[in-house]
C-alpha positions in Angstrom: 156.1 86.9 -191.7 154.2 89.4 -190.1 154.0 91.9 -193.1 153.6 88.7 -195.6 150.6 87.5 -193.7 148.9 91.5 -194.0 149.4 91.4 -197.6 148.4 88.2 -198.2 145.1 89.3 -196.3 144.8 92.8 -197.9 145.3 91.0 -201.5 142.3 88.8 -200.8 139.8 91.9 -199.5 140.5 93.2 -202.6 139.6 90.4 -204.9 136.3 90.0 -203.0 135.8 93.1 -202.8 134.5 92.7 -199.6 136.5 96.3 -198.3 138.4 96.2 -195.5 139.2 93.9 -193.1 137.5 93.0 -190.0 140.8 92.7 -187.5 142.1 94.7 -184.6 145.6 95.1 -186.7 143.9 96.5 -189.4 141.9 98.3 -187.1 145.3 100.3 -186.4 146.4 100.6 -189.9 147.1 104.4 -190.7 147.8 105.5 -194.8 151.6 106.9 -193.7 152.6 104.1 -191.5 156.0 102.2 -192.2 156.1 98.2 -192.3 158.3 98.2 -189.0 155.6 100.7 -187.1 152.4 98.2 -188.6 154.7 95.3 -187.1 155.0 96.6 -183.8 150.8 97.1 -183.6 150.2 93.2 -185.2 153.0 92.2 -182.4 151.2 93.7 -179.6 148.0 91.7 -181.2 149.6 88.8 -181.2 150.7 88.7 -177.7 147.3 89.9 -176.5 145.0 87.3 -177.9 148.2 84.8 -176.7 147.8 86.4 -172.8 143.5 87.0 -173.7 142.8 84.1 -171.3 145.1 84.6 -168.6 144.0 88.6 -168.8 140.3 87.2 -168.3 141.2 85.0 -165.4 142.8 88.2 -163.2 140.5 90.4 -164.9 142.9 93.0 -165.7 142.6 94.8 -169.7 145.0 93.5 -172.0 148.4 95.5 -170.9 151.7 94.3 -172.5 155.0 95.2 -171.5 157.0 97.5 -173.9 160.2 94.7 -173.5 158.2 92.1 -174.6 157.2 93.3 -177.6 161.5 93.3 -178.1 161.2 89.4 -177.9 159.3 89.5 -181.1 161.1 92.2 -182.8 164.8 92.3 -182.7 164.9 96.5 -183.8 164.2 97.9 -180.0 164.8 101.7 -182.0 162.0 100.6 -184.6 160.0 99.3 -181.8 160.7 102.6 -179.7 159.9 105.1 -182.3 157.0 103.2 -183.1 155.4 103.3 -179.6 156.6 106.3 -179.5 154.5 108.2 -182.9 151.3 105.8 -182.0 151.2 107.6 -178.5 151.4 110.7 -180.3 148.1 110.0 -182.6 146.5 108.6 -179.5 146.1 104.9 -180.9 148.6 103.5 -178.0 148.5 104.5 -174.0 151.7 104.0 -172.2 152.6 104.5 -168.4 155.4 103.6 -166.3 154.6 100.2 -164.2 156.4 99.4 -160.6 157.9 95.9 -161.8 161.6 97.3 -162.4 163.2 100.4 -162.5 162.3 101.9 -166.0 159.5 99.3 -166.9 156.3 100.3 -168.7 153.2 99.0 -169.8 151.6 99.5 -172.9 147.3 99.3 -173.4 145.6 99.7 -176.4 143.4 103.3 -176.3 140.1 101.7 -177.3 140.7 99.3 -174.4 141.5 101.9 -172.2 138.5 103.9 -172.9 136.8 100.8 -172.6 137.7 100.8 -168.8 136.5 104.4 -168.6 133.3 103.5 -170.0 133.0 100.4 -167.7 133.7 102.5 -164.7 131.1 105.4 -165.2 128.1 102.2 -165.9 129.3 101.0 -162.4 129.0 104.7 -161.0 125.8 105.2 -162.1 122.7 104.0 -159.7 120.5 101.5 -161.0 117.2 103.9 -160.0 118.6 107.9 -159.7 115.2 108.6 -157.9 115.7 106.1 -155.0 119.6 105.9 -155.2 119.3 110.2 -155.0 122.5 110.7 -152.4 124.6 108.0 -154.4 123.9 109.6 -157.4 124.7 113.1 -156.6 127.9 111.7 -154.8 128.8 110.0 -158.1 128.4 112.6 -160.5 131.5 114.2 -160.2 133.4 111.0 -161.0 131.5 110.1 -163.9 131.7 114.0 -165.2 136.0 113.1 -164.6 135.6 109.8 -166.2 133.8 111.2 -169.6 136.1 114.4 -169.1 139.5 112.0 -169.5 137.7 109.9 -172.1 137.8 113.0 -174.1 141.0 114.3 -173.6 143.0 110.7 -173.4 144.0 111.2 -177.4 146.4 114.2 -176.4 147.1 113.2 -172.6 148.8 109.9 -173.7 151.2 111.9 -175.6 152.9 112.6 -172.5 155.0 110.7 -170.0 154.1 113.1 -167.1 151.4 115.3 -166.2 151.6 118.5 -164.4 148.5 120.0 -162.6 149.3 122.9 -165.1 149.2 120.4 -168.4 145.8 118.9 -167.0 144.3 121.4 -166.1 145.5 123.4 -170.1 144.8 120.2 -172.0 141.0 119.8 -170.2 140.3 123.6 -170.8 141.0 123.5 -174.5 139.1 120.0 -175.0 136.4 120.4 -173.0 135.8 124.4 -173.3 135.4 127.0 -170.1 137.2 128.3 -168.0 136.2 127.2 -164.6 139.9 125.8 -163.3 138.5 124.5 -160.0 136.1 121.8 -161.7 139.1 120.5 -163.7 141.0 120.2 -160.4 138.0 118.1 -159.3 138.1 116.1 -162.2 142.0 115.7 -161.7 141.2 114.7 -157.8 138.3 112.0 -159.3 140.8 110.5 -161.3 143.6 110.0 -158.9 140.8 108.9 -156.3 139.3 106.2 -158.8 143.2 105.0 -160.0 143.4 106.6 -163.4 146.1 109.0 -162.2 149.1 108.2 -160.0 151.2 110.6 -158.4 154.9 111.4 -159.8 157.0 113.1 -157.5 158.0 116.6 -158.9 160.1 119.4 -157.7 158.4 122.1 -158.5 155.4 120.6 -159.4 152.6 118.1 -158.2 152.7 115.8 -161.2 150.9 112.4 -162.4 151.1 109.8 -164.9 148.4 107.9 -166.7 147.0 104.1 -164.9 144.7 101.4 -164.8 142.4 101.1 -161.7 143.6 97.3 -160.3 146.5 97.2 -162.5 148.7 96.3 -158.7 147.3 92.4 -159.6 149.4 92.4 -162.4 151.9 94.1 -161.1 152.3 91.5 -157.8 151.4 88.5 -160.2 154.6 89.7 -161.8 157.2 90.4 -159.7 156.1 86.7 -157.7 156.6 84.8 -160.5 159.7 86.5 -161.6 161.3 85.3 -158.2 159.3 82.2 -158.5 160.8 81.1 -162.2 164.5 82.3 -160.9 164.4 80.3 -158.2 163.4 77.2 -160.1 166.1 77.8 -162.6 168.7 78.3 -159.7 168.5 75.0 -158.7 169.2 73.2 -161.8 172.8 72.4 -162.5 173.1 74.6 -165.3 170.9 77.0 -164.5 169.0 76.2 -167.2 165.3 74.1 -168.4 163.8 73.2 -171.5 160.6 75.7 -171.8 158.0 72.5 -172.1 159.7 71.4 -168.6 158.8 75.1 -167.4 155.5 74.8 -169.0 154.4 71.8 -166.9 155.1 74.0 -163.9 151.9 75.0 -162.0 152.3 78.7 -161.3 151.4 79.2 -157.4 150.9 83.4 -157.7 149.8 83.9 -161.5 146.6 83.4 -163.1 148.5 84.0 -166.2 150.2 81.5 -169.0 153.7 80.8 -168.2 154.7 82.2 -171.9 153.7 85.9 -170.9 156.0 85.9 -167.8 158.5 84.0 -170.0 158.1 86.7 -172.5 158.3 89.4 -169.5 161.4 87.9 -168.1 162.9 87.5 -171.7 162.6 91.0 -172.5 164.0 92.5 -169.7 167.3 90.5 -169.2 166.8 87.9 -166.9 166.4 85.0 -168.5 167.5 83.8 -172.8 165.9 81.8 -174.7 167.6 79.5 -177.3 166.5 77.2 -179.5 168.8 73.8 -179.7 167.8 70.3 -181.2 165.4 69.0 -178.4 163.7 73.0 -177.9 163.8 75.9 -176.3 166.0 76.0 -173.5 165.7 78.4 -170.9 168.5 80.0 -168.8 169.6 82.6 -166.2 171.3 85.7 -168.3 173.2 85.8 -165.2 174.6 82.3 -164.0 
């Protein structure tokens, strides 16, 4: 459906000549790309502007779990190797979130650099003359914030960071040679929640974050428990979705579909579709 609907779109730019299109999945669209890689992209689309309001009410960017794009699309390798080259040309940003053991989150790069850009506005005084001292404090965190704006395309290429990789990939996109800014930069970044720490052996290592992305992660996890328990005491362990619907969410600010979708993906509830809907049970009963 996904792919008719492009064509059917592309078909009509074409007869209007009117070039092309003016949509975030186009937006993505790459000459070499496969049908399955340009369906994972217009998935994560779809369940973006699905979530947009309930990302707007926590204020958190648009981040979408890499399992729930495997409610959608049934191919999980197709899905993997396509997260997997869009990291690589820097369209897609993925990091590993604290909901489950081997759970990550996926963000668009133009929303993520969005966040950068947000971030150095806030940092900047509103008068530099009168605001001198705050300005001068907050120069070195805006110089880390344009710094990782700039390097992002290759840093989200990789699932961890070293010191050694940060510090090599910053030299070679920013230029010089002066190793203690970079671990200043590096410092910033962990200080303003754009890098967490990763526990290494021989190595002190990071991975790529959101600043405030713990709301989502503890709107989660709540609801998660919340949604099990509800289903637990039913007889069959089971509810029709539009009961589940109707079911005011005490510790989310998001829809009830994107932790449906979370909890679908990664295997603790199913979702079938019988005569009177979609019913919803425990995987595990």
């Amino acid at each position: 459906m996904l792919r008719r609907n492009r064509k059917r779109a592309r078909a009509e730019a074409s007869d209007t000549n009117a070039g092309p299109i003016d949509d975030d999945i186009d937006e993505f669209s790459t000459p070499d790309i496969t049908p399955e890689l340009d369906d994972t992209l217009a998935t994560l689309q779809l369940l973006i502007q699905r979530n947009e309001a309930g990302f707007i009410r926590i204020d958190s960017p648009p981040i979408i779990f890499t399992h729930q794009l495997y409610t959608v699309l049934s191919n999980r390798t197709a899905v993997d190797q396509s997260l997997y080259r869009f990291r690589q040309d820097g369209t897609l940003v993925c990091f590993r979130i604290p909901t489950g053991p081997d759970e990550y989150a996926v963000i668009r790069q133009s929303d993520f650099k969005s966040i950068l850009r947000k971030w150095e506005a806030a940092l900047r005084p509103v008068d530099p003359i009168t605001d001198k001292s705050i300005s001068v404090a907050n120069d070195e965190k805006i110089a880390a914030l344009v710094a990782l704006q700039r390097a992002l395309p290759r840093l989200a290429a990789q699932n961890v960071l070293t010191t050694d990789v940060l510090i090599d990939v910053l030299t070679s996109t920013l230029g010089g040679d002066d190793e203690e800014a970079f671990r200043t930069h590096i410092k910033n970044l962990q200080r303003l929640g754009f890098l967490l720490t990763t526990p290494q052996l021989d190595n002190q290592a990071y991975q790529l974050s959101v600043p405030g992305v713990g709301k989502l992660v503890t709107a989660v996890k709540k609801t998660r428990s919340d949604i099990l328990s509800v289903l637990k005491r039913t007889k069959y362990k089971e509810a029709f979705e539009h009961q589940l619907k109707k079911t005011k969410l005490r510790r989310s600010k998001l829809d009830m579909e994107y932790h449906l979708t979370d909890m679908e993906g990664c295997g603790l509830v199913r979702r079938t579709q019988v005569t009177s809907g979609t019913l919803v049970s425990l995987v595990n009963k």
